[in-house]
C-alpha positions as CSV (number, residue, x, y, z in Angstrom):
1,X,173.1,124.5,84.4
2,X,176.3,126.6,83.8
3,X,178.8,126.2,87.0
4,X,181.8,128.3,87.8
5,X,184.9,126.9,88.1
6,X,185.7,125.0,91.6
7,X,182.3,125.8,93.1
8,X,180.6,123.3,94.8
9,X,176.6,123.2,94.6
10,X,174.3,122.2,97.9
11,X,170.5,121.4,96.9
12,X,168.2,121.8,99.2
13,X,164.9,120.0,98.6
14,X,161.5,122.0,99.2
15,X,158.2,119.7,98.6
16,X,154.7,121.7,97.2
17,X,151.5,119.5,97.3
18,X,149.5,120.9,93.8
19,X,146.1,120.2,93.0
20,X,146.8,119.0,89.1
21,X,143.8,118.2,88.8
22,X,140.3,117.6,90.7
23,X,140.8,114.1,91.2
24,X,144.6,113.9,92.5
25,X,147.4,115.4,94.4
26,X,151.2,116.0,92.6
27,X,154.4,116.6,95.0
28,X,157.1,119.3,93.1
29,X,160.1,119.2,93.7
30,X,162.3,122.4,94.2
31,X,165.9,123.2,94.6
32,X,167.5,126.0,96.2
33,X,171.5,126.0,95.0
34,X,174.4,127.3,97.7
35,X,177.5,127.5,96.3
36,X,180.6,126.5,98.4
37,X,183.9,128.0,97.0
38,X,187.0,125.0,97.6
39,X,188.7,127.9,99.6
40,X,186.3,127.8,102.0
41,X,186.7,124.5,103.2
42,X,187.9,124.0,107.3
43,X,189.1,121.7,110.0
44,X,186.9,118.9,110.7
45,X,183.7,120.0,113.3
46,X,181.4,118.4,115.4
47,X,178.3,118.5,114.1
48,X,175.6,120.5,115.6
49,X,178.1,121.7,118.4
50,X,180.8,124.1,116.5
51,X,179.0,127.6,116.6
52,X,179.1,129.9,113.7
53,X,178.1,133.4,112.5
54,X,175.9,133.5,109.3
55,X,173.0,131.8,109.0
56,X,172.6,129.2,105.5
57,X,176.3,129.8,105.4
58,X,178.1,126.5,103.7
59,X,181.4,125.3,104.2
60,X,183.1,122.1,103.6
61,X,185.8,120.5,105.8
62,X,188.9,118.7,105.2
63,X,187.4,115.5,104.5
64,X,184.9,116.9,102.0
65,X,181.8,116.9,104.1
66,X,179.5,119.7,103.4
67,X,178.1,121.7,106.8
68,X,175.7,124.8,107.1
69,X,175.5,127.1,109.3
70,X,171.9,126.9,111.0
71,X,170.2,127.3,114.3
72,X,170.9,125.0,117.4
73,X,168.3,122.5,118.1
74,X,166.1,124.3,120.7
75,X,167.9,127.6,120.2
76,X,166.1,130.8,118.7
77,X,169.6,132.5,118.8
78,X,172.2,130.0,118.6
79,X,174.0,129.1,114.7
80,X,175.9,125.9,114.9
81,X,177.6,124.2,112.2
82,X,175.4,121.1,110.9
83,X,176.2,118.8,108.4
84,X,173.9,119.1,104.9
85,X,172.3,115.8,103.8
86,X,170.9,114.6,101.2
87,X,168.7,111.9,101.5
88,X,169.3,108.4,99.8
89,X,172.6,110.5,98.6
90,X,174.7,111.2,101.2
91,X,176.9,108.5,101.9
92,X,177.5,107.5,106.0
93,X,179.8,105.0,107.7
94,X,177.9,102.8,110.1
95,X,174.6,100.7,109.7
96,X,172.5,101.9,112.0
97,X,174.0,105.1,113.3
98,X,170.9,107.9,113.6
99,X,171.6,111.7,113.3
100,X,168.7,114.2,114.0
101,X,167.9,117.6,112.3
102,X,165.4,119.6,113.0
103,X,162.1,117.6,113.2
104,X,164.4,115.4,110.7
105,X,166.0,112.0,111.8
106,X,168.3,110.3,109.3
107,X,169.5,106.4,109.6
108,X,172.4,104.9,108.2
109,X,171.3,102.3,106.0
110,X,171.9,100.2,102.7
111,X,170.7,101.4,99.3
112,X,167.8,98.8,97.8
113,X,169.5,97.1,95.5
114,X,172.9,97.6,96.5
115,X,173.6,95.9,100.0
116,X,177.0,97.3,100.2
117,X,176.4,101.0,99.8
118,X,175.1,103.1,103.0
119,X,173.2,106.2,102.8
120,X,171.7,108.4,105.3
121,X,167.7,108.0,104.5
122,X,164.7,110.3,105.9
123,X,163.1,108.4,109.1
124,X,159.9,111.3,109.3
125,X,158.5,109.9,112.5
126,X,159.0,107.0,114.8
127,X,155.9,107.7,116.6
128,X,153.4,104.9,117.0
129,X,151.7,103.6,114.2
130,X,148.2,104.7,114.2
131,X,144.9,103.9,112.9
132,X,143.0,106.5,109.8
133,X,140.4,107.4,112.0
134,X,140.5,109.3,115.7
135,X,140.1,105.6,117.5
136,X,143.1,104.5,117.7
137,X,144.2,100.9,119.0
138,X,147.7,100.1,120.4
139,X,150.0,99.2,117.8
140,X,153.5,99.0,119.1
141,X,155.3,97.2,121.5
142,X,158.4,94.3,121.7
143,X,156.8,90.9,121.1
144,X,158.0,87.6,121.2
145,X,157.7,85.3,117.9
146,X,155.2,82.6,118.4
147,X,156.6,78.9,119.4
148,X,158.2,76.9,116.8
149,X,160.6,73.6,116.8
150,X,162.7,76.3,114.6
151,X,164.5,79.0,115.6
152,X,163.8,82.7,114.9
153,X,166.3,85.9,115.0
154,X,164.5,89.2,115.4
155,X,165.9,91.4,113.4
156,X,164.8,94.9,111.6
157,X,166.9,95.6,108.7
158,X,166.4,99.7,107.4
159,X,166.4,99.3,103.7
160,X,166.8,103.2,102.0
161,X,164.4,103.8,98.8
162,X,165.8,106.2,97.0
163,X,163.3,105.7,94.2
164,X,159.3,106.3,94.0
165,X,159.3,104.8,90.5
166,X,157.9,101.4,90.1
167,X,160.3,98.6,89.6
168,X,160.1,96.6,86.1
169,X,157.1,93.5,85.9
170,X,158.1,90.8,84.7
171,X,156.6,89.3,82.1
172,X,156.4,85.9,84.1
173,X,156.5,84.9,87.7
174,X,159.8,84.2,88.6
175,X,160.9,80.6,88.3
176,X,157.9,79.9,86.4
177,X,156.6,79.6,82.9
178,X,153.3,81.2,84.4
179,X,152.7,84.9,83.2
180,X,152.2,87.5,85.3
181,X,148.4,88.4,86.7
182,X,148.2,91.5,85.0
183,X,144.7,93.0,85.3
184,X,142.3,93.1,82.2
185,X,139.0,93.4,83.2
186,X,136.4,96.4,82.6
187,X,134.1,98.1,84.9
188,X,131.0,98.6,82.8
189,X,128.8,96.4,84.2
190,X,129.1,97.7,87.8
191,X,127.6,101.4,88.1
192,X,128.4,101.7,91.5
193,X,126.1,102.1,94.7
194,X,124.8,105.1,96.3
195,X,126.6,106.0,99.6
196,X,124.1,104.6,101.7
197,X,124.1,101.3,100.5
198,X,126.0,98.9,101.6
199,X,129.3,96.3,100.7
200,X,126.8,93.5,99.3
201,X,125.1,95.5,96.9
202,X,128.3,96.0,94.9
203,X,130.7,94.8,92.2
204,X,128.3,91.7,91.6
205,X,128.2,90.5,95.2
206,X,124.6,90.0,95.3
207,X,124.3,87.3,92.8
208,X,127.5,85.4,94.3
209,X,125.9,85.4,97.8
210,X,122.6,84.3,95.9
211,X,124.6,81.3,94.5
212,X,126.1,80.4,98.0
213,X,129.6,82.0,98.4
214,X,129.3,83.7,101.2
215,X,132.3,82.7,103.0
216,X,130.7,80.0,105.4
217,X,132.9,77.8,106.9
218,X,135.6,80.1,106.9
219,X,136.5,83.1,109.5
220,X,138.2,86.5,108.6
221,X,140.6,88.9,111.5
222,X,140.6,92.3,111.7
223,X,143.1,93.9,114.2
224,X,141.1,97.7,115.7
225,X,138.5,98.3,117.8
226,X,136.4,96.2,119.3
227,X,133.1,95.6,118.5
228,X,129.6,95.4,119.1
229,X,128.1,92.0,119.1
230,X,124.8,92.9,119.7
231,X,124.0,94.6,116.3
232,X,121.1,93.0,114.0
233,X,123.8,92.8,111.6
234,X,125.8,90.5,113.5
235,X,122.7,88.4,114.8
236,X,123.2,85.1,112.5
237,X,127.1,85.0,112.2
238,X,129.6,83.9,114.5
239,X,131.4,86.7,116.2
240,X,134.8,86.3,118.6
241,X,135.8,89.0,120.4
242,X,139.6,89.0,121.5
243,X,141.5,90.7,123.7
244,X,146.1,90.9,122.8
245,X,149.4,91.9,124.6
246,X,152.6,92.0,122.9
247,X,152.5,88.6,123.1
248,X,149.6,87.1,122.3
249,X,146.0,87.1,123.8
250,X,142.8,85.3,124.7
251,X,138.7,85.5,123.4
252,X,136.7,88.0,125.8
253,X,133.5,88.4,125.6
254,X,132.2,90.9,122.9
255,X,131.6,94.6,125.0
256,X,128.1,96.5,125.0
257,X,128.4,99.5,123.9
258,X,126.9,102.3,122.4
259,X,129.8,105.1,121.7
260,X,131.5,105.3,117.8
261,X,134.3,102.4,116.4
262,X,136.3,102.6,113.9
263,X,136.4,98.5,114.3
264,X,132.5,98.3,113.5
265,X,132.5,100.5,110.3
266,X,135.0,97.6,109.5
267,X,132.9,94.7,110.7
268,X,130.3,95.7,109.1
269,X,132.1,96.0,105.3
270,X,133.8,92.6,105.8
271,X,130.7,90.6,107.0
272,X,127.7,90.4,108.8
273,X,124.1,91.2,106.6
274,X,125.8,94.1,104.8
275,X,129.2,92.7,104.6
276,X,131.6,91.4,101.4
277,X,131.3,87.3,103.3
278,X,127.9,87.4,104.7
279,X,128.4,84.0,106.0
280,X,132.4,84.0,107.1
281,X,132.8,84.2,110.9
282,X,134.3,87.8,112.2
283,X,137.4,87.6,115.1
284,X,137.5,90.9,115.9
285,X,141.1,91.4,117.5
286,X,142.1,94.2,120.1
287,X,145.5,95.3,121.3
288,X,149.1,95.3,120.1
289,X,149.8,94.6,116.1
290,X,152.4,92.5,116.5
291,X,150.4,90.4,119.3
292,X,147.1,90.4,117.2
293,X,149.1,88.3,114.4
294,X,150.8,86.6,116.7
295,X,147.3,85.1,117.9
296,X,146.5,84.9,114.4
297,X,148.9,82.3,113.8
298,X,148.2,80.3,117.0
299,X,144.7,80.0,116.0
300,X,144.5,80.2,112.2
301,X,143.6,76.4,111.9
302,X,140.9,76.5,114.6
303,X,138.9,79.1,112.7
304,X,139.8,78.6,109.4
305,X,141.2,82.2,109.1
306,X,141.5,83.4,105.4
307,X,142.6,86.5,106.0
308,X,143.3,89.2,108.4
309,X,142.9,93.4,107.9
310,X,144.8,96.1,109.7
311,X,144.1,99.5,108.8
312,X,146.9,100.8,110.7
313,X,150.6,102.0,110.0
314,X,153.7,104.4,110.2
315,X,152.6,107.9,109.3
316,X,154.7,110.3,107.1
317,X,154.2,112.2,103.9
318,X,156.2,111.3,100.6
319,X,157.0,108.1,100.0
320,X,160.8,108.7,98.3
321,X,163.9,108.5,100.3
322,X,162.2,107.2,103.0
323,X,163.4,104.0,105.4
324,X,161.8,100.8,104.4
325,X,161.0,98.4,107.1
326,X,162.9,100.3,109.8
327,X,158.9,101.8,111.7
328,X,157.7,98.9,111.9
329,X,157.4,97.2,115.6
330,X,160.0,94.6,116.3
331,X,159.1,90.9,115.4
332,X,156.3,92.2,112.5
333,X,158.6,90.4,109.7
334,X,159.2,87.7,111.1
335,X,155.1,87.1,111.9
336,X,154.3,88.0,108.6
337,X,156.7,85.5,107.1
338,X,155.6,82.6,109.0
339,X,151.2,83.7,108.4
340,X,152.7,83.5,104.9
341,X,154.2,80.1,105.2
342,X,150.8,79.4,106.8
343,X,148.5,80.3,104.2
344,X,146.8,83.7,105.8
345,X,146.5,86.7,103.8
346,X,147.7,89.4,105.7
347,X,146.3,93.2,104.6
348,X,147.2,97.0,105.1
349,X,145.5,100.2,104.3
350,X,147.9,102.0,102.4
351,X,146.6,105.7,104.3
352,X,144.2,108.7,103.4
353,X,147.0,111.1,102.8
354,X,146.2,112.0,99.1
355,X,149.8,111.1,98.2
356,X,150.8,110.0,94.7
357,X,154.4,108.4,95.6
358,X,154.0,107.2,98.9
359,X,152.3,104.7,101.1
360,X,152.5,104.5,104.6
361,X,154.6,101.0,106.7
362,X,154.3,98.3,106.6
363,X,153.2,98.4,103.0
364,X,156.3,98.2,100.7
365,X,157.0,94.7,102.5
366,X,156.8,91.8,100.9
367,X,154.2,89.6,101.3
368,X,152.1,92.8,103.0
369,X,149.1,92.9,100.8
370,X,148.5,96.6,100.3
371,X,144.9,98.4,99.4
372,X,143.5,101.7,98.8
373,X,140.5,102.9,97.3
374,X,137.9,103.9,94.6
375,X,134.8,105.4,94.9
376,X,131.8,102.9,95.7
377,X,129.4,105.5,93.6
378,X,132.2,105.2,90.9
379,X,134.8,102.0,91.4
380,X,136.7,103.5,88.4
381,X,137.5,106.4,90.4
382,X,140.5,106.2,92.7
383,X,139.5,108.3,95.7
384,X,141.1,111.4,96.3
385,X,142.5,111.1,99.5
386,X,143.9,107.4,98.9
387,X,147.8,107.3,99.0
388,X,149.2,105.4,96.1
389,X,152.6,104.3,95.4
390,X,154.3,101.3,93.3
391,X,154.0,99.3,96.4
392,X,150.0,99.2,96.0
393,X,148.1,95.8,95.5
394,X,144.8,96.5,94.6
395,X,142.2,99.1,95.0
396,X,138.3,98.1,96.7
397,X,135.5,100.4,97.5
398,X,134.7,102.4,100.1
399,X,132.7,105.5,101.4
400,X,129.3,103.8,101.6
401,X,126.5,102.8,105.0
402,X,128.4,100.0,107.1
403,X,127.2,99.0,110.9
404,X,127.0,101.8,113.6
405,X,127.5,100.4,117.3
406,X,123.8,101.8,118.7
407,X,122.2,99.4,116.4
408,X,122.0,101.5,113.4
409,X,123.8,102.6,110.0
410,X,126.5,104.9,109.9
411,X,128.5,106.3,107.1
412,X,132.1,104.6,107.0
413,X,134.7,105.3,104.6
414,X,138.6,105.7,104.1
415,X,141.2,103.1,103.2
416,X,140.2,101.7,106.3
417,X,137.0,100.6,104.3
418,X,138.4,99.2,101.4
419,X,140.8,97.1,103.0
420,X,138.6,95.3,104.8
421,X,136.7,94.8,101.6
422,X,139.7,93.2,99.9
423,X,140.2,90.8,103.0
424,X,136.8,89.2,102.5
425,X,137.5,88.3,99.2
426,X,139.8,85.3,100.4
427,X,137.4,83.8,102.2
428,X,135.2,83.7,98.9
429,X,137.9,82.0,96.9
430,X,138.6,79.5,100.0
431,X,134.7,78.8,99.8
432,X,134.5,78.6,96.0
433,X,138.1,76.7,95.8
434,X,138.8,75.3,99.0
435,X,141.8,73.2,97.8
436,X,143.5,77.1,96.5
437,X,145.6,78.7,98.6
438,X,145.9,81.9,99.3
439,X,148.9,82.9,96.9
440,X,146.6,81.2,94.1
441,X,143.4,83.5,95.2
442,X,145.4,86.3,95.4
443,X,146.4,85.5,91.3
444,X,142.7,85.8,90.5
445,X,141.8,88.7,92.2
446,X,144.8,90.3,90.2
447,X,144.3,88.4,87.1
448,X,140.6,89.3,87.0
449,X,140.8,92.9,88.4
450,X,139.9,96.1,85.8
451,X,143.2,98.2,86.0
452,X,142.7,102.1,86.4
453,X,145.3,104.2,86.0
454,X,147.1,106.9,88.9
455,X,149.2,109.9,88.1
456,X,152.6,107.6,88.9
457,X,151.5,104.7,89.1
458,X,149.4,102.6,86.3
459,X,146.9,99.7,85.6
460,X,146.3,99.3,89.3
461,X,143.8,96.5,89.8
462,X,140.7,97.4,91.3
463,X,139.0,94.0,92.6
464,X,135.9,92.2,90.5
465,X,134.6,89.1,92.7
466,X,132.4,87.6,90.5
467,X,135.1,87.1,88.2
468,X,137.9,86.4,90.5
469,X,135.2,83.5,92.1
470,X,134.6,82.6,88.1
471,X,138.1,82.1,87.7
472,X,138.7,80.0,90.5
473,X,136.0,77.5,90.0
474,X,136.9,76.9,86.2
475,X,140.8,76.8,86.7
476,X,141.5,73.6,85.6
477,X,145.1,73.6,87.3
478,X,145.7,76.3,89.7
479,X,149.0,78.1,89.1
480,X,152.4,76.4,90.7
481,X,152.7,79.2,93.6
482,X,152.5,79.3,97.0
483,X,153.5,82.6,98.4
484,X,152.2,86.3,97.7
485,X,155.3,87.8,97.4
486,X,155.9,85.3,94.2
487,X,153.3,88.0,92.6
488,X,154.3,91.2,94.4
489,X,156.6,94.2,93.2
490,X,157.8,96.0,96.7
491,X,160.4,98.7,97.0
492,X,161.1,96.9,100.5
493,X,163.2,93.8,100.9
């Protein structure tokens, strides 16, 4: 692009979802160009007060800030200078400091990768982190960290991405000599189920629970609805029902009741007589996020607890430019890091927003084990609506029959389906390698996986259990890691 001497170009950014193709959604990106002569520049303003008289108008000031001239928040009449960012561009003065726009809210934070540079980054919503389906349990809250001999600062530190491609994997695990668990597995074998079939007639899982790995001995979380314990399906496992504040919480009994959860569809994927761990106890966990994992910790060597699932998160739409780690509720790092010094696996459904770039919080964390899905009729088939991004794990199943809460079958699907899924795989691994721990059960499942390839993002592993239970039993020495993150690429920090 030709430019004319001293003029000074604004982009404005305008997003298009297009259907590329009948499988997958593509955000374009479009720029609209205002040019801003040098003559035109002013005194300093005060943004979003100093009226003005033509609208999309741009001026800079004295200090080489860029302003256009829009309409007052709340005003249909009203033009007001306000100050043109661009986001993960745009360079701002004070960690921390918020400026709103519109339906916009920026936040002053550092650039990933460079600690010392601040950018104003897109915050899209600090609403409550919600749930994919209508039900919707409580997600946010302040929380205290659970007790420990060593202290803990709270702390939630915005990290701007100002990137959507995937960060380089190396061709080893850092500070090892072990390669890296790159998927390499087919799908031929497994055909897929028909919709109305169920989590244990997939991917193999039939013959493992024929040959005893079903997960006894060991219990799997899931943080949702409640549940109800009165279902056939339930009738021969061990169920806990509990009840969480922000600060922990305490077993209840399991509720009667007859009316739709989004918590059952998941109980019934993850265990029961039509679950992944037919034989693994279910703690099904109501209440606050932060809370849940809170009693997660508390009680994770009581139960044996492998693993816990959470399809919940921030919402939002593409993942580029966005605020890493600044949605989610106060304390969650600090939980997360100590489950992982504890050995629990600790899983989010990435969202069913058909984006191709993006992925909703907590999920470009560290140590946040992040799933979407494929097609149970098809598991080479990444579903349509899943949202992908370089910050995915792994891709399970979903869309099939799970447990209804009248006593019958009901159709349950979503990301909400295949991360519980995904969860129930770790108490496999325990079962079949008791002495692994979770980092070393997460390898398998990645090291054994059949990749399938997104728009953006490639050779995603999409989970095999017979394999990844295969692997663990003949490994003569399991690999020298202890933490998930050691085999995790994250845009977070």
């Amino acid at each position: 692009m030709n430019h004319s001497p001293g003029l000074f170009h604004l982009g404005i950014l305008i997003y298009n979802n297009l259907m590329i193709s009948k499988t997958r959604r593509i955000s374009i990106l479009f720029f609209i160009t205002v040019a801003v002569t040098p003559s035109q520049a002013f005194a300093a303003i005060t943004d979003g007060v100093t009226p003005c008289t033509t609208k999309s108008e741009a001026k800079r000031d004295t200090d080489g800030l860029t302003y256009v001239c829009l309409l007052a928040t709340g005003s249909s009449k009203k033009l007001v200078w306000k100050l043109a960012i661009s986001a993960g561009e745009t360079i701002c003065a004070n960690k921390g400091d918020k400026l709103v726009q519109g339906n916009t809210t920026y936040v002053c934070a550092p650039v990933s990768g460079e600690p010392t540079k601040l950018v104003w980054g897109r915050l899209l919503s600090e609403s409550k982190p919600t749930t994919n389906a209508a039900a919707k349990p409580s997600t946010t809250g302040k929380t205290t960290i659970p007790k420990s001999t060593t202290p803990v600062t709270i702390s939630n530190k915005p990290i701007i991405i100002v990137q959507s491609t995937a960060k380089p994997i190396p061709p080893l695990i850092p500070n090892t000599n072990i390669p890296w668990p790159l998927p390499t597995g087919d799908l031929f074998k497994y055909q897929g189920v028909r919709s109305e079939q169920h989590a244990n007639e997939q991917l193999g899982l039939a013959g493992l629970h024929a040959e005893g790995i079903t997960g006894k001995g060991y219990s799997i979380a899931f943080i949702d609805n409640t549940i109800a314990r009165t279902h056939p399906a339930f009738s021969d496992i061990d169920v806990i029902c509990v009840s969480v504040s922000d600060i922990g919480g305490s077993e209840n009994p399991c509720p009667n009741m007859t009316n739709p959860s989004h918590g059952q569809g998941v109980a019934g994927t993850m265990g029961g007589k039509f679950g992944v761990a037919p034989g693994a106890r279910l703690i099904s966990i109501q209440g606050s996020m932060v809370g849940g994992l809170i009693w997660v910790y508390d009680n994770y060597k009581k139960y044996n607890i492998t693993a816990v699932s959470l399809s919940i998160g921030q919402g939002g739409t593409l993942r580029s430019n966005q605020v890493c780690g600044f949605a989610v509720p106060l304390g969650f790092k600090e939980i997360l890091t100590r489950l992982a010094n504890e050995d629990v696996a600790v899983l989010f459904s990435t969202a069913n927003m058909g984006t191709v770039n993006w992925v909703r919080e907590p999920n470009c964390l560290p140590g946040v084990i992040s799933v979407a899905s494929v097609s149970a009729e098809n598991p080479s088939q990444i579903q349509t609506y899943s949202s992908i991004s370089p910050d995915i794990d792994l891709l399970a199943p979903a869309d099939f029959y799970s447990t209804g809460t009248n006593g019958t079958e009901e159709m349950f699907g979503g990301t909400s389906q295949a991360t519980p899924f995904a969860a129930a795989l770790f108490a496999l691994g325990k079962q079949a390698r008791p002495e692994a721990n979770i980092a070393q059960i997460f390898y398998y499942i990645k090291k054994t996986a059949a990749p399938v390839d997104d728009i953006y993002v490639k050779q995603i592993p999409v989970i095999r259990p017979v394999e990844m239970v295969k692997a663990l039993k003949e490994a003569k020495e399991l690999p020298a890691i202890t933490l998930v993150k050691q085999i995790q690429v994250k845009s977070g920090e």
